[in-house]
PDB file of N, H, CA, C and O in Angstrom:
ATOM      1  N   UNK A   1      77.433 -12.079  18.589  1.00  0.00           N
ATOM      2  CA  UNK A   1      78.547 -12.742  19.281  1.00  0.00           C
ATOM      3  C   UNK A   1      78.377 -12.577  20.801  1.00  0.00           C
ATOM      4  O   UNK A   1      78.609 -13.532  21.542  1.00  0.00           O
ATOM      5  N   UNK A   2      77.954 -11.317  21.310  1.00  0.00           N
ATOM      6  H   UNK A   2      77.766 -10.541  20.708  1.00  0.00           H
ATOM      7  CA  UNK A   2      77.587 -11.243  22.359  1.00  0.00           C
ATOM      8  C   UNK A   2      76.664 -11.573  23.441  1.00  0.00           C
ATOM      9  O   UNK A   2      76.809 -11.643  24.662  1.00  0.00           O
ATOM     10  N   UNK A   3      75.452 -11.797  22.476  1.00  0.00           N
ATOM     11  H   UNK A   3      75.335 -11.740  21.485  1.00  0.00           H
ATOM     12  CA  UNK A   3      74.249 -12.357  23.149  1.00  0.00           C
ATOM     13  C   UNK A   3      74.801 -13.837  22.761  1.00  0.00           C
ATOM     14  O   UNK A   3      74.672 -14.630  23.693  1.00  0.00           O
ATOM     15  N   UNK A   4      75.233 -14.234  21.898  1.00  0.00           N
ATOM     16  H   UNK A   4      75.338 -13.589  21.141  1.00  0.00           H
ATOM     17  CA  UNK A   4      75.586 -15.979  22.316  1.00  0.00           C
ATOM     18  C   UNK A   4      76.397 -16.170  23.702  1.00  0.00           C
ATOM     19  O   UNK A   4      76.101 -17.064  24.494  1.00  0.00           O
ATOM     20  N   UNK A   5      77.340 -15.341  23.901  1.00  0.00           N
ATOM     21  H   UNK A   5      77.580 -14.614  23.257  1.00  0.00           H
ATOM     22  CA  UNK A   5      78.122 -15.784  24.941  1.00  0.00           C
ATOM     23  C   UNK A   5      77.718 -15.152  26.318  1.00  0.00           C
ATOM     24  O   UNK A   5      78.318 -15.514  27.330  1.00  0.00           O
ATOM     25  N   UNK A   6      76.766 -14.262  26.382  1.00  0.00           N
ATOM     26  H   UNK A   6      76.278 -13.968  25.560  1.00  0.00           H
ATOM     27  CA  UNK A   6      75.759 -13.964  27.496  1.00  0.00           C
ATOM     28  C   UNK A   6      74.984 -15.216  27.813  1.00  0.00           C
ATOM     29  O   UNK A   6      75.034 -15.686  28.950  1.00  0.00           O
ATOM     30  N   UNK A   7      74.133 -15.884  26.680  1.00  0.00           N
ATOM     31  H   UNK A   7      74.092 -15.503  25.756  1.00  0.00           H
ATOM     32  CA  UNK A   7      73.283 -17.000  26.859  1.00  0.00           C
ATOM     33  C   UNK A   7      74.297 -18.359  27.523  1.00  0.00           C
ATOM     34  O   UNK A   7      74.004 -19.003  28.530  1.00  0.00           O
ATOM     35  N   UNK A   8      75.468 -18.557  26.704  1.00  0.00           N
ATOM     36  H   UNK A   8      75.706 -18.034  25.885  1.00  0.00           H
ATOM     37  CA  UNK A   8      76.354 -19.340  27.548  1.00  0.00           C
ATOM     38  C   UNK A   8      76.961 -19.162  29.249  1.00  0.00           C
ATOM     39  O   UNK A   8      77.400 -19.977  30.061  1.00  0.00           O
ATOM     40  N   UNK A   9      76.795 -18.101  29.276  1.00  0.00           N
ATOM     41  H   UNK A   9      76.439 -17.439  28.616  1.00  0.00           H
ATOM     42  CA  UNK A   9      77.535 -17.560  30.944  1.00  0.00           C
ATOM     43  C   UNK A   9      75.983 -18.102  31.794  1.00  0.00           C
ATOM     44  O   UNK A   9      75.859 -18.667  32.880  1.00  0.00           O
ATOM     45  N   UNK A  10      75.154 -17.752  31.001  1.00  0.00           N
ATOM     46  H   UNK A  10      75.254 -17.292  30.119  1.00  0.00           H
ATOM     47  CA  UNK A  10      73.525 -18.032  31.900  1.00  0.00           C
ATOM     48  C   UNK A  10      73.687 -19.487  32.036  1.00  0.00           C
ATOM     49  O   UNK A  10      73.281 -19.915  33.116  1.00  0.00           O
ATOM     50  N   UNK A  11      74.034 -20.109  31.459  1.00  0.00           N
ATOM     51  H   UNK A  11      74.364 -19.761  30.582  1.00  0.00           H
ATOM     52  CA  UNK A  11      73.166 -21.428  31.404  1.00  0.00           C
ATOM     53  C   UNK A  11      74.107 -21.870  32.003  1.00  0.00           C
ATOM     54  O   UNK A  11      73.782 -22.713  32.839  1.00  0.00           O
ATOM     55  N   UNK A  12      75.806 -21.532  31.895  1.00  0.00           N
ATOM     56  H   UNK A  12      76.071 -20.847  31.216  1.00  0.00           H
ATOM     57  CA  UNK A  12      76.111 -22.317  33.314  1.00  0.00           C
ATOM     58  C   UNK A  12      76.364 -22.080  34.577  1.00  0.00           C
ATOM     59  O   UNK A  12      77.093 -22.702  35.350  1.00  0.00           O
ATOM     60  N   UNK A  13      75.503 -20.827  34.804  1.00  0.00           N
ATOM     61  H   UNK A  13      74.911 -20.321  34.177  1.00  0.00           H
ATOM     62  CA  UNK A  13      75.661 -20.275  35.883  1.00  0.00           C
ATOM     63  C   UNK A  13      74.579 -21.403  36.665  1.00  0.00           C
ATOM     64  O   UNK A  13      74.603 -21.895  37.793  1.00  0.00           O
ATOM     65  N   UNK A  14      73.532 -21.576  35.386  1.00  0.00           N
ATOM     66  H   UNK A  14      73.512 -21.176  34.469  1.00  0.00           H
ATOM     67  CA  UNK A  14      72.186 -22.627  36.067  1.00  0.00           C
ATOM     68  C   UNK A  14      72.434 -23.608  36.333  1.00  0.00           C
ATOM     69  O   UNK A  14      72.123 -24.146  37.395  1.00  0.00           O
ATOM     70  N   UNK A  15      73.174 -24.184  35.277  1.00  0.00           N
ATOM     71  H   UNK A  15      73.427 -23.747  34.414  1.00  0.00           H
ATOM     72  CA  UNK A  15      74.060 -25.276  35.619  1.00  0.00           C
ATOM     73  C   UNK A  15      75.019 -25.973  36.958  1.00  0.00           C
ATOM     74  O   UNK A  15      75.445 -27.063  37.340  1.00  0.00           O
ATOM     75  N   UNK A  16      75.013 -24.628  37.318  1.00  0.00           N
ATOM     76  H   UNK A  16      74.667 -23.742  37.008  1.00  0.00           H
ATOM     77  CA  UNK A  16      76.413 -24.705  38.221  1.00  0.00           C
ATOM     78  C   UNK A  16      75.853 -24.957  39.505  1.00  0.00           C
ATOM     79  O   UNK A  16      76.282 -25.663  40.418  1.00  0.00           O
ATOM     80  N   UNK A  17      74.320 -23.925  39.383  1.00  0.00           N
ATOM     81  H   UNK A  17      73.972 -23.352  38.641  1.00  0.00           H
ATOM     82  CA  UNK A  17      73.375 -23.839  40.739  1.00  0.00           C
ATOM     83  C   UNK A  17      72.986 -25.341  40.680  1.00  0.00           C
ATOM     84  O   UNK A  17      73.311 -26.127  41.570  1.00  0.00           O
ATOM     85  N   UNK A  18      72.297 -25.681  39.618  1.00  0.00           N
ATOM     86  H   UNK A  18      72.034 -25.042  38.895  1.00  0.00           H
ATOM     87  CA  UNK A  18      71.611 -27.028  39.620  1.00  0.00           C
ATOM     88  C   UNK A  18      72.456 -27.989  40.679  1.00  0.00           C
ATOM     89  O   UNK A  18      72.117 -28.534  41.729  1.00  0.00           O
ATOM     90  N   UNK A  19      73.485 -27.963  40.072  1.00  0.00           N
ATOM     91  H   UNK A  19      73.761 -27.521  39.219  1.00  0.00           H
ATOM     92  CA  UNK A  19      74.897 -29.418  40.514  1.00  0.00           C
ATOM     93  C   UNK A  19      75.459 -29.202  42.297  1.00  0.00           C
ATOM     94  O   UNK A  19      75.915 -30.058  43.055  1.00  0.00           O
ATOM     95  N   UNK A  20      75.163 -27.478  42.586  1.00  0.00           N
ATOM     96  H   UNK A  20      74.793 -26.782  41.970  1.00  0.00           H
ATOM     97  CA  UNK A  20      75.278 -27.364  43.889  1.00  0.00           C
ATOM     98  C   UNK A  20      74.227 -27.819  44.955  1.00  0.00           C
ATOM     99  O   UNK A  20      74.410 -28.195  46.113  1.00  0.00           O
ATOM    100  N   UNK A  21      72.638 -27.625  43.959  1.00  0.00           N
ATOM    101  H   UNK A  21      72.489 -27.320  43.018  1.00  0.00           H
ATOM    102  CA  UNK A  21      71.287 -27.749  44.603  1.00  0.00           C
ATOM    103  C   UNK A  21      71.239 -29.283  45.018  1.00  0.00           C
ATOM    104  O   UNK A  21      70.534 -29.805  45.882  1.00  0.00           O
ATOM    105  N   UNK A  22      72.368 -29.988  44.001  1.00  0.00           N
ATOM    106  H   UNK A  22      72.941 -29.564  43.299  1.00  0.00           H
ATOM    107  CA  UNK A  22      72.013 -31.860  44.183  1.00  0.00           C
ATOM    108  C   UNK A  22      73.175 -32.310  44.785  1.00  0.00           C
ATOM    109  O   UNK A  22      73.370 -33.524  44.727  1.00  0.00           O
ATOM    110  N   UNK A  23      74.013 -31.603  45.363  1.00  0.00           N
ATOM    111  H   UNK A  23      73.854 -30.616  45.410  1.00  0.00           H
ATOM    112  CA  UNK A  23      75.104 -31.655  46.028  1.00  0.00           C
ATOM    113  C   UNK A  23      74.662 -31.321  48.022  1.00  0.00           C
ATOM    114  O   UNK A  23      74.953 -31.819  49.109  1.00  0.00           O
ATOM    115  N   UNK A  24      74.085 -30.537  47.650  1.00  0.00           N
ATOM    116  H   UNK A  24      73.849 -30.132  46.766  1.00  0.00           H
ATOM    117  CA  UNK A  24      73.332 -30.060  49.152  1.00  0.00           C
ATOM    118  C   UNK A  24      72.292 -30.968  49.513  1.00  0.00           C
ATOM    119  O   UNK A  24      72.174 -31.309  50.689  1.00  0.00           O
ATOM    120  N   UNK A  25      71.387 -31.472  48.468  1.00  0.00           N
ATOM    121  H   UNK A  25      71.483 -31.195  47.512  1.00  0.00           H
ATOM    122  CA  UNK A  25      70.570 -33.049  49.070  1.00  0.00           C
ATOM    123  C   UNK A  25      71.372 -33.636  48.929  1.00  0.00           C
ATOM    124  O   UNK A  25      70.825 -34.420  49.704  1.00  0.00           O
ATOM    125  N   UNK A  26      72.376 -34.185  48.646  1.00  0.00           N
ATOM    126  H   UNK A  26      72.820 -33.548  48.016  1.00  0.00           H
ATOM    127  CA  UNK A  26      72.916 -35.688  48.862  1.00  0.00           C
ATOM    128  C   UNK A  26      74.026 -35.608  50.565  1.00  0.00           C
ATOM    129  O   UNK A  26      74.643 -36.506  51.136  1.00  0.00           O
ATOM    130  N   UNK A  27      73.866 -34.153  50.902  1.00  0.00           N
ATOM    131  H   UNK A  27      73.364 -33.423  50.438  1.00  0.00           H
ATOM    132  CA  UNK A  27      74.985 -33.805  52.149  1.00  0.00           C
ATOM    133  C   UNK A  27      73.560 -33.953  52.908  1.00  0.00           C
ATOM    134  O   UNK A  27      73.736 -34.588  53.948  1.00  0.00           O
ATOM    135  N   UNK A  28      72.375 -33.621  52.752  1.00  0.00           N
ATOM    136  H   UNK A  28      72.232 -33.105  51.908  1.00  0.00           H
ATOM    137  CA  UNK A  28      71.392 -33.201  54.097  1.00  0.00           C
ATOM    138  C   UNK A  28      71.075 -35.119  53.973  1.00  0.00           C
ATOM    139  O   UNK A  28      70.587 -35.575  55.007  1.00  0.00           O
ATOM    140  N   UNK A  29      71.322 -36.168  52.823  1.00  0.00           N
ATOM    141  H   UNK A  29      71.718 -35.797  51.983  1.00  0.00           H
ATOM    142  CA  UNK A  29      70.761 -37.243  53.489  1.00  0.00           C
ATOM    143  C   UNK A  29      71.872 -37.921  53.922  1.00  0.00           C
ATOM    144  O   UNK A  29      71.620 -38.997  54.465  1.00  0.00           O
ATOM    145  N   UNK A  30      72.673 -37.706  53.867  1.00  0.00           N
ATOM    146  H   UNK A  30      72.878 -36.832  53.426  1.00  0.00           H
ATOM    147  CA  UNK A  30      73.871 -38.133  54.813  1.00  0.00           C
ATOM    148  C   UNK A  30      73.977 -37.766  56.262  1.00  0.00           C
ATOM    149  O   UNK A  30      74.945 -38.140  56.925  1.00  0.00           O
TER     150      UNK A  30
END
């Protein structure tokens, strides 16, 4: 139960980076 919801906290932590990483190119081509 625990390692499932460890693996969930990871992935949207990556998630979260990802959506900030394509948020920061779409501000630097503006």
């Amino acid at each position: 139960m625990e390692l499932m919801l460890d693996l969930v906290f990871v992935g949207l932590t990556i998630v979260v980076f990802a959506v900030l990483a394509l948020i920061a190119k779409g501000v630097e081509k503006l």
